[in-house]
C-alpha positions, 0 to 999 in steps of 0.5 A: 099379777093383782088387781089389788091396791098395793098390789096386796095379795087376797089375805093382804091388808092395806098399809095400815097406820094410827098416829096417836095425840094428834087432837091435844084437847081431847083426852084421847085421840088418833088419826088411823089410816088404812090405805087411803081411808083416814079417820079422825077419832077423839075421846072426850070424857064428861063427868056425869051420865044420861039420866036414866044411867044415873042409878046404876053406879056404872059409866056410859060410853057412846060414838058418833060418826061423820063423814067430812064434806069432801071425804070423797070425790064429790062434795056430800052434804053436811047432815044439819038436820041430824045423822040419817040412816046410814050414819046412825047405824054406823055410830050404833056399831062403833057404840056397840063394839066399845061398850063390849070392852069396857068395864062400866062399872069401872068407868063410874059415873063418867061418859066417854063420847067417842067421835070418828070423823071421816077425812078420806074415804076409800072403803071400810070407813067403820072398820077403821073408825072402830079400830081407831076409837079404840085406841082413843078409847084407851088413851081417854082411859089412860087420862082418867087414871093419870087425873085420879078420876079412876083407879083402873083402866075401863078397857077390858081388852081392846076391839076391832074390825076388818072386812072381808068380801068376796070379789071375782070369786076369790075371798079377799081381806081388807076391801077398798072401794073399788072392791067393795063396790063390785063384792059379790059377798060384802062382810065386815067383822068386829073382833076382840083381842081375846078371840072373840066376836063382838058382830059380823055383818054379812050380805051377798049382793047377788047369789047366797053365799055357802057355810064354807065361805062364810067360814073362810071370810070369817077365817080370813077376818081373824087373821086380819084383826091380828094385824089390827091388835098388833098396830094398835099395841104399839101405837099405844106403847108409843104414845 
């Protein structure tokens, strides 16, 4: 018998879903949902990029994050006065994990801004809205294309992300909050399809963590974004 929401084994990911075009204004947007974690992705495409951007010939792709009021049990605060800490290191990560896929060179000069809004939040709120950019991402491009702004896809290959983490000794894929509050070892990795690795972000919150199991969590987080590239393979084949 398991703890587990879903009652998921250890290597078991959340129910995992994405629901494409759901933001008609946007050039690209779906809503992802990893068991009781949503998140709200839109691409928009401007022409033009940042001044210092200009003489390179090439486009730029930036994210920001946000988490909605009420995404959580209680009410948080709306950051008026500019995202703090925790969500500018988040957004730098999304930012970072799309600009490893995309062809700037491909992409002209053209700036893709993608925006991941939290509407539920019950762990691995950046993992999902890495995931869910993605395919944003993509389907911005597919806009790009279909409007004669590009001749190519920028998307490279598509990217994404999973935790992992380590709770009652027992590595466990796929960590909802009740889980990632009491991890002994809290990872998330970023991964592209091609089997590389974009960032692992690795903390043990008590005792130091081994080799070994920072080789099993990794293990166990490639398995997981497998399971990622496949829901977005076919949310994109269905959009």
């Amino acid at each position: 018998m398991t703890d587990r929401s879903e009652g998921r084994s250890p290597s078991e990911p959340r129910t995992i879903s994405i629901e494409t075009g759901v933001a008609p204004y946007a050039e690209g947007s779906c809503i992802i949902a990893t068991g009781n974690t949503r998140v709200l992705c839109t691409a928009s495409v401007v022409q033009g990029v940042p001044p210092w951007r200009e003489r390179s010939g090439a486009g730029w792709v930036t994210a920001e994050y946000a988490m909605l009021p009420r995404a959580t049990h209680t009410r948080s605060g709306r950051e008026r006065n500019g995202p703090k800490g925790r969500t500018q290191e988040i957004q730098r990560l999304i930012g970072r994990s799309l600009r490893s896929v995309t062809d700037m060179e491909a992409l002209g000069q053209n700036t893709v801004t993608v925006d991941c809004d939290v509407l539920q939040a019950d762990g691995g709120t950046r993992t999902a809205s890495i995931t869910g950019a993605c395919v944003a991402l993509a389907l911005a491009g597919r806009w790009m294309m279909n409007e004669s702004l590009l001749t190519r896809s920028p998307l490279r290959q598509r990217v994404a992300a999973v935790s992992v983490g380590v709770i009652d000794g027992e590595p466990r894929l796929d960590l909802d909050y009740p889980e990632d509050s009491r991890a002994q070892v809290d990872m998330n990795v970023v991964g592209t399809e091609g089997g590389g690795l974009v960032e692992v972000q690795g903390t043990a919150e008590g005792d130091p963590f081994s080799r070994q199991e920072l080789d099993a969590l990794i293990d166990l987080a490639t398995a997981g974004l497998e399971r990622l590239f496949a829901v977005q393979a076919q949310a994109l084949k269905d959009a």
